[in-house]
C-alpha positions in Angstrom: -32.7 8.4 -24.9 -31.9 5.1 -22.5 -29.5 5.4 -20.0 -26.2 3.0 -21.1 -25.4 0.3 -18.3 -22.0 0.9 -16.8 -19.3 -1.3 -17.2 -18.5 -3.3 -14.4 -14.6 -3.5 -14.1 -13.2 -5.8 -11.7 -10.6 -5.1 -9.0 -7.3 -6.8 -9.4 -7.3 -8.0 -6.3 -10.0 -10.4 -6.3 -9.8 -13.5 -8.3 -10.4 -14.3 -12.2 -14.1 -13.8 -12.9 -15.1 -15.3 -16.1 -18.7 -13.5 -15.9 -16.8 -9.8 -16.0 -15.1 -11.0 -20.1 -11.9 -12.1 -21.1 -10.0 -9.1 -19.5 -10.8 -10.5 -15.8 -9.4 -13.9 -16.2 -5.8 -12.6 -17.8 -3.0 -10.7 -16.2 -2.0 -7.6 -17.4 0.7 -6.2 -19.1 3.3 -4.6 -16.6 3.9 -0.9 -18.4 7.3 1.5 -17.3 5.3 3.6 -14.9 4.9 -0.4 -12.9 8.4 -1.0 -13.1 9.5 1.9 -12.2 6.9 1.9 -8.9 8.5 -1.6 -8.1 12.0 -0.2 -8.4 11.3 2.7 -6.0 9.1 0.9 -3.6 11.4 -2.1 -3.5 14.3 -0.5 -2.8 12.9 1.7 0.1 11.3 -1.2 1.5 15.1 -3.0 1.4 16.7 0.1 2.9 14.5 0.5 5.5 14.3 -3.4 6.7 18.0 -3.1 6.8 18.7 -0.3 8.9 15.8 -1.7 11.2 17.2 -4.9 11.3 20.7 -3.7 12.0 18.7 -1.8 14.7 17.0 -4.0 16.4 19.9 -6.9 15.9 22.7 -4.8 16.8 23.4 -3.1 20.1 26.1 -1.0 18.6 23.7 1.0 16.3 24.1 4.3 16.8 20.0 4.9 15.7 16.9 3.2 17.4 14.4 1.2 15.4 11.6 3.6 14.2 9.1 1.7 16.2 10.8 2.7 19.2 11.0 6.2 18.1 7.3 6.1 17.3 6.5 4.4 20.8 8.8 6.8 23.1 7.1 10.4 20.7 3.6 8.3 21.8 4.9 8.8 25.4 5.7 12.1 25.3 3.1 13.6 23.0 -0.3 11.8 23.3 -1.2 13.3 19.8 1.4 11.1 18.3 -0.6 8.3 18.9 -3.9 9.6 17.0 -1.5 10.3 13.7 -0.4 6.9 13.7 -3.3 5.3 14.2 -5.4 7.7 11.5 -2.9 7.0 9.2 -3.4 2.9 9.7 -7.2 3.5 9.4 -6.5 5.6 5.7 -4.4 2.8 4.6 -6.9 -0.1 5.5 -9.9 2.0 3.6 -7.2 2.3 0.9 -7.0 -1.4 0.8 -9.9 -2.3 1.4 -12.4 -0.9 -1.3 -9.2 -0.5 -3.8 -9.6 1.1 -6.7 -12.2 3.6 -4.8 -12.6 6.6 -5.0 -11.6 6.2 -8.8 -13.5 4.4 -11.4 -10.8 2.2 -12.6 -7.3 1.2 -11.6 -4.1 3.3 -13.1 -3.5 1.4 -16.3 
């Protein structure tokens, strides 16, 4: 019985690649789970520049910009430090070899 090749998918962050078929070179569809991602990611990300502009911007702000927070926890607890900066190096791998450790992307 021979072994079937696997099908080599491409990652949707690299460009079109006619080679890898039809599929590679056209965008696809958005579905309700990718809307709805947008919708929850976007607003967070809107809420959260706000308040740290308003922060940052704005004496009168009763909060500190979560950097700072970050940066004065870093001075008082050195572990701080290796939380943030393990959680950078996840989120580069992430990036990086995207959609690894799965097979194919969540479509």
């Amino acid at each position: 019985m021979a072994a079937e090749q696997p099908q080599v998918q491409q990652a949707p962050i690299s460009g079109p690649r006619p080679g890898l078929g039809p599929d590679s070179v056209r965008p696809g569809t958005l579905t309700r789970r990718d809307l709805s991602g947008y919708a929850v990611w976007g607003t967070l990300g809107i809420l959260v520049a706000v308040f740290e502009c308003l922060a940052a911007f704005d004496a009168t702000t009763p909060w500190p910009t979560l950097s700072s927070t970050v940066g004065t926890l870093e001075r008082h607890h050195s572990w701080v430090g290796i939380i943030v900066l393990g959680g950078l190096v996840v989120l580069a791998v992430r990036v990086l070899f995207y959609p690894w450790p799965y097979k194919e992307p969540d479509r």
